[in-house]
C-alpha positions as a Markdown table, in Angstrom:
| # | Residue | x | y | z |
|---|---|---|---|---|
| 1 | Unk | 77.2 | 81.6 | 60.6 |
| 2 | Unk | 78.0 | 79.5 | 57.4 |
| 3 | Unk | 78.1 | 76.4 | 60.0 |
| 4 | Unk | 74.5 | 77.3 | 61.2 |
| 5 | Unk | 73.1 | 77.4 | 58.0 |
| 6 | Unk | 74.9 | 73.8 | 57.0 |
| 7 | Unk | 73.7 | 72.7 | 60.3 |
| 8 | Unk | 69.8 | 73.7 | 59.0 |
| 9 | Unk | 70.5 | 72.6 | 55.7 |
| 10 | Unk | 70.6 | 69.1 | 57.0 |
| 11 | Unk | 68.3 | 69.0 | 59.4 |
| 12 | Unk | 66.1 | 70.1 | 56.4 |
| 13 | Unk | 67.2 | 67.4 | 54.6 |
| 14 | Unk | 66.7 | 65.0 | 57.3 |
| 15 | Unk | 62.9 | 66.2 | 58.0 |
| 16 | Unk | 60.8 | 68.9 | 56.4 |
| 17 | Unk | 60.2 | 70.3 | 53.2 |
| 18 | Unk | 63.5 | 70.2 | 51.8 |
| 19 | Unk | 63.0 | 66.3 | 51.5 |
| 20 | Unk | 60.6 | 67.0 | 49.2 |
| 21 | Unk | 62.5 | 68.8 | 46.4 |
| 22 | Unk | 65.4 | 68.0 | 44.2 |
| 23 | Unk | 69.1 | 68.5 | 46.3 |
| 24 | Unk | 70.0 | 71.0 | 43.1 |
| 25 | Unk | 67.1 | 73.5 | 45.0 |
| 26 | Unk | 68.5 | 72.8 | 48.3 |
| 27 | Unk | 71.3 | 74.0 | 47.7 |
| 28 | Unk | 70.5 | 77.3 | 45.7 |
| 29 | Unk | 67.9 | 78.2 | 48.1 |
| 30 | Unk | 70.7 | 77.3 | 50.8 |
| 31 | Unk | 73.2 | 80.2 | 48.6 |
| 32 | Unk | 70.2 | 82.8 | 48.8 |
| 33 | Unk | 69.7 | 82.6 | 52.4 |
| 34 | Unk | 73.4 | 82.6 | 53.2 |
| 35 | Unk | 73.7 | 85.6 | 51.4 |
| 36 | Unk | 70.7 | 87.0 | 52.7 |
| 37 | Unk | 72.4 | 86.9 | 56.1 |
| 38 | Unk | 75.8 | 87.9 | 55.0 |
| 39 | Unk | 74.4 | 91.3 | 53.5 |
| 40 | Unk | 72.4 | 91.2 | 56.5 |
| 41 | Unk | 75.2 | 91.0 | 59.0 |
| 42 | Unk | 77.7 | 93.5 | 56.7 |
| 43 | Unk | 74.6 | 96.4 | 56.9 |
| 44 | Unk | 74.4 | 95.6 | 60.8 |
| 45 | Unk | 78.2 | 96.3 | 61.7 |
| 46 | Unk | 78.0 | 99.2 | 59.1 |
| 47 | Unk | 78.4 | 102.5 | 61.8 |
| 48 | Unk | 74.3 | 103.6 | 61.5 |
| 49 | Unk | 74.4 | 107.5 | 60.4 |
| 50 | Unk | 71.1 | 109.5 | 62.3 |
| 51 | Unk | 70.6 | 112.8 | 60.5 |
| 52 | Unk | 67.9 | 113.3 | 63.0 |
């Protein structure tokens, strides 16, 4: 996972609208959405109760 978001990081980089902005936003914005999907992924493998 962390090397698919490197991997979009730099294609970002490369072409797109992270070009445009400072490297310093890159990379927070980069730490948001990598945590994003590591919450994401912890809730998904979490057993899901249904009280149903």
């Amino acid at each position: 996972m962390a090397f698919l978001v490197a991997a979009l990081l730099v294609l970002g980089l490369l072409s797109g609208t992270v070009a445009h902005i400072p490297p310093a936003v890159s990379l927070v914005a980069a730490a948001l959405v990598s945590a994003w999907l590591l919450v994401f992924a912890l809730r998904e493998r979490r057993p899901h109760r249904r009280d149903h």
